[in-house]
Every structure is written in C-alpha cells, then in structure tokens.
C-alpha positions in Angstrom: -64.7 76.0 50.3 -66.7 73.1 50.7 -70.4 73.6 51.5 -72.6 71.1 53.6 -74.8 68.7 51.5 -78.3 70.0 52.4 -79.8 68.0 49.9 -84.2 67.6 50.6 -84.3 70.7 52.7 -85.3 73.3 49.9 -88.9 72.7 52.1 -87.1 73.2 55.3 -86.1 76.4 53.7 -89.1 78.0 52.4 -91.1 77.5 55.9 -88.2 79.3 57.6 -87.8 82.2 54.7 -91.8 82.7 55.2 -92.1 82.2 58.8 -89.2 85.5 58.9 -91.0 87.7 56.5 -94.1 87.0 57.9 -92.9 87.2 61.8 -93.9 83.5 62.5 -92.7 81.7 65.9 -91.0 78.2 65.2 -91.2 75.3 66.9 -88.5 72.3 66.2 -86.5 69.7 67.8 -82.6 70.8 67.9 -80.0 68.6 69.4 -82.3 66.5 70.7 -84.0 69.1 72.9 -87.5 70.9 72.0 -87.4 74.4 70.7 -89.8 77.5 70.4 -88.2 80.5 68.3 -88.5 84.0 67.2 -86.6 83.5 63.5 -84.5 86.6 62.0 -82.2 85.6 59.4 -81.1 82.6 57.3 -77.2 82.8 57.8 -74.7 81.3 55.1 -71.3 81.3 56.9 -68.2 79.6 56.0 -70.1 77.0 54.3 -72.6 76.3 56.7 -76.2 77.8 56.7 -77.9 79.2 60.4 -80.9 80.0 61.1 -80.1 83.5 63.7 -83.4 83.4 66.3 -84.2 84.2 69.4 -85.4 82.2 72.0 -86.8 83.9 75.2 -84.8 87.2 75.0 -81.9 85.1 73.6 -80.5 85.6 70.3 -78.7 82.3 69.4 -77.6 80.2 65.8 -79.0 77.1 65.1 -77.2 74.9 61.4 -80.4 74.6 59.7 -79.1 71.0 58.5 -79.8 69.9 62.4 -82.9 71.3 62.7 -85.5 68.3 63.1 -89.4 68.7 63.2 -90.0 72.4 61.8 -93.0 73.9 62.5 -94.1 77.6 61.9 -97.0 78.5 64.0 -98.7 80.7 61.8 -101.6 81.9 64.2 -98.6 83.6 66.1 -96.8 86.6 65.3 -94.0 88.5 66.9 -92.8 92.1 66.7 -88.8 91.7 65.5 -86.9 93.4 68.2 -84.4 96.1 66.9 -81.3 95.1 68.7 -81.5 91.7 67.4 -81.1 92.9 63.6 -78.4 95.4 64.8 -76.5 92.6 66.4 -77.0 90.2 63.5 -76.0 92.7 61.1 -72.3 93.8 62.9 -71.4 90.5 63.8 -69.1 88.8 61.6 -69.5 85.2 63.1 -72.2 83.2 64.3 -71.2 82.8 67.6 -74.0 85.1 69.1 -73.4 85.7 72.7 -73.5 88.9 75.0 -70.4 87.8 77.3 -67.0 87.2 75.5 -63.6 86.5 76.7 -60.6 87.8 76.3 -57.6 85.7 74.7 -54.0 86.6 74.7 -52.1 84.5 71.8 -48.4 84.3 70.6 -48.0 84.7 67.2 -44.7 83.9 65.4 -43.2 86.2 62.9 -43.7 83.7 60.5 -47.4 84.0 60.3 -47.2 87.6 61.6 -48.5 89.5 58.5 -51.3 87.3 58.4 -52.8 89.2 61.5 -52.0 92.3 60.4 -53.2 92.6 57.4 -56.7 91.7 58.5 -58.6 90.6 61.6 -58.8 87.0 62.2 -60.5 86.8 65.2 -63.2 89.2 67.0 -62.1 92.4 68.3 -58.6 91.3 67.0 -55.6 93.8 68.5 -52.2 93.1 68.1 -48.4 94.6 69.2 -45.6 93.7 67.4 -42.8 92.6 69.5 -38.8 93.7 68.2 -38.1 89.9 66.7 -41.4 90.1 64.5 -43.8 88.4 66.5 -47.3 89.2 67.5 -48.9 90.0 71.2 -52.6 89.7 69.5 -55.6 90.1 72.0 -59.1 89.2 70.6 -62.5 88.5 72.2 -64.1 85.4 71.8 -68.0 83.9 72.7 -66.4 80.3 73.1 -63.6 77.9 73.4 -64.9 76.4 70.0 -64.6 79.6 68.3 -61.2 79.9 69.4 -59.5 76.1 68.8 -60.4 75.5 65.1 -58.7 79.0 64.2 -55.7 78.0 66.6 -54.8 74.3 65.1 -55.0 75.6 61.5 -52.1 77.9 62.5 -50.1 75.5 64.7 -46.8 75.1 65.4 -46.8 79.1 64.6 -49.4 80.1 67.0 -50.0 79.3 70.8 -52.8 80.0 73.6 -51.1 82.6 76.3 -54.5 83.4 78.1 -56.5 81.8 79.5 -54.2 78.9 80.9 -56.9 77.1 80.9 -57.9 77.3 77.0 -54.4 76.7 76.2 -54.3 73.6 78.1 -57.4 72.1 76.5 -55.9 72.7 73.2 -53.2 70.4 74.6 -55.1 68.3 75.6 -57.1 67.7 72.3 -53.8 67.2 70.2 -52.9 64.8 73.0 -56.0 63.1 72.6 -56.2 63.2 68.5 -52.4 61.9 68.6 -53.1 59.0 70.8 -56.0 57.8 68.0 -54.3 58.6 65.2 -50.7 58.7 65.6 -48.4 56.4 65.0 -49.3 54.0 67.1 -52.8 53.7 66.4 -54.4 51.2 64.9 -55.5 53.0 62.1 -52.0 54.2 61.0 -50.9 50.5 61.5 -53.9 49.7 58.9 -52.0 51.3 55.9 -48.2 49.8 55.4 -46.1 52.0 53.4 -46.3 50.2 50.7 -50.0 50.9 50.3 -49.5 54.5 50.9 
C-alpha cells in the first residue's frame, strides 16, 4: 500500500511525539484555520499518519502531513482524559465522531463472502438473502467514510439508505464521467494509437 511522502517532517514528528508524552497543548494552522490541541496519539492508518487530539472536549484526526505552523506550548500541560484513550484504542478508523449513521447497502452475491468473512465497515451486520446476496447494515461517522469503500466495490455494491447518500454517490460518478469519460478532453488527448 502506498504511503504518503512525508519527506522533512521527521521534526514535525518529534515535537508531536514529545508534546504527547509530556502532556503538551499544540497550537497549529490546519486547513487553513488556527488550532489549539490536546495531542494523544500519532496514528498510522491505511497509509496515512494522524495526529488523534482533542480540541475543546472534542476528540478529532488531523493528517500530520497538513499540519502547518506546529507549536507545543511547553509551559502548558494537560491531564489526558480516560475516555479519549479508550475511544482511540477501540476504534478501528480515524473517523472520530460521537454520532454515526446508519447505512443500509446491497451487496451482490458476487462480492458476498467478502463481507462475511470480515467486517468492512463499522458496526458491519449483514443477512443473507436466498439468491446469495447481502442486506449489510453498518454505522458510519461520515459520507466520506462511506463513498471510497462503496466505488471500489461498484457495479457489485449499491447505497439503499440513506437515499440521500446513495444519490450523492451518483452524482459523483456523474460528475467524474462527465470529466473524464469519453467525451472529455482528456480522453480525446490520447488517440488509440498512443495508448
């Protein structure tokens, strides 16, 4: 599995490692908006590494590689709330929130064992239907967490509930077609013969 390049932030690293053992707050720019944290855990996960923190009484994930203007403010110290490390250490995900949805998917029979031999998403039920497919019923923090696992098992898996999920799923292919399908200037760019 690829892993991002996080090339220069072995510094980056060490502050965080050191401002967790030591119960440092954190201050740095994320997504363009200022933040003050409580940090908990460096997170590697599906490639990617997280910083798990809290800010104000919420526990949220931030990719270390977008973090921008670290600071640890050594003169302040925090006392590492319980829950927090109990949460971090059963989830299986980094998508940290306190309310999740549920989603009902379709599963072909196809792809069916797939499900059942191991939980794919959170909270992952299923019931197997007489022709082999899959009722599965999982709970989810986000749409996000959700799509990505969806379109890698497309055309054998589709969004039952909520409507509204499933039709933003649509939607996206719609959207990703219309760039780069065959009409779009980039598949006009490369003739056959090139290809």
């Amino acid at each position: 599995m690829p892993s991002e390049d996080l090339q220069g932030l072995g510094p980056q690293f060490a502050l965080l490692q050191r401002a967790i053992e030591k119960h440092h707050e954190c201050r740095f720019t994320y997504k363009a908006k200022p933040r003050h944290v409580q940090p908990y855990r460096l997170i590697h996960n599906n490639g990617v590494w997280y910083l798990a923190a809290a800010e104000g009484r919420q526990l949220k994930s931030f990719s270390v590689a977008r973090i921008q203007s670290l600071q640890s403010d050594e003169a302040s110290h925090f006392t590492p709330d319980r829950r927090h490390h109990d949460y971090i250490n059963r989830k299986e995900d980094m998508w940290f929130a306190t309310d999740t949805k549920e989603v009902l998917l379709r599963v072909d029979s196809e792809v069916a064992y797939y499900f059942v031999r191991r939980a794919i998403l959170p909270r992952q039920q299923h019931r197997q239907d007489a022709d082999g497919s899959l009722l599965v019923t999982a709970h989810v923090s986000h749409l996000n967490q959700l799509l990505p696992v969806v379109r890698y098992w497309l055309p054998h898996v589709r969004i039952v509930q909520p409507l509204a999920w499933h039709q933003a799923l649509v939607h996206g292919l719609e959207q990703a077609l219309a760039k780069w399908g065959a009409g779009s200037q980039c598949a006009r760019a490369v003739s056959p013969v090139d290809a």
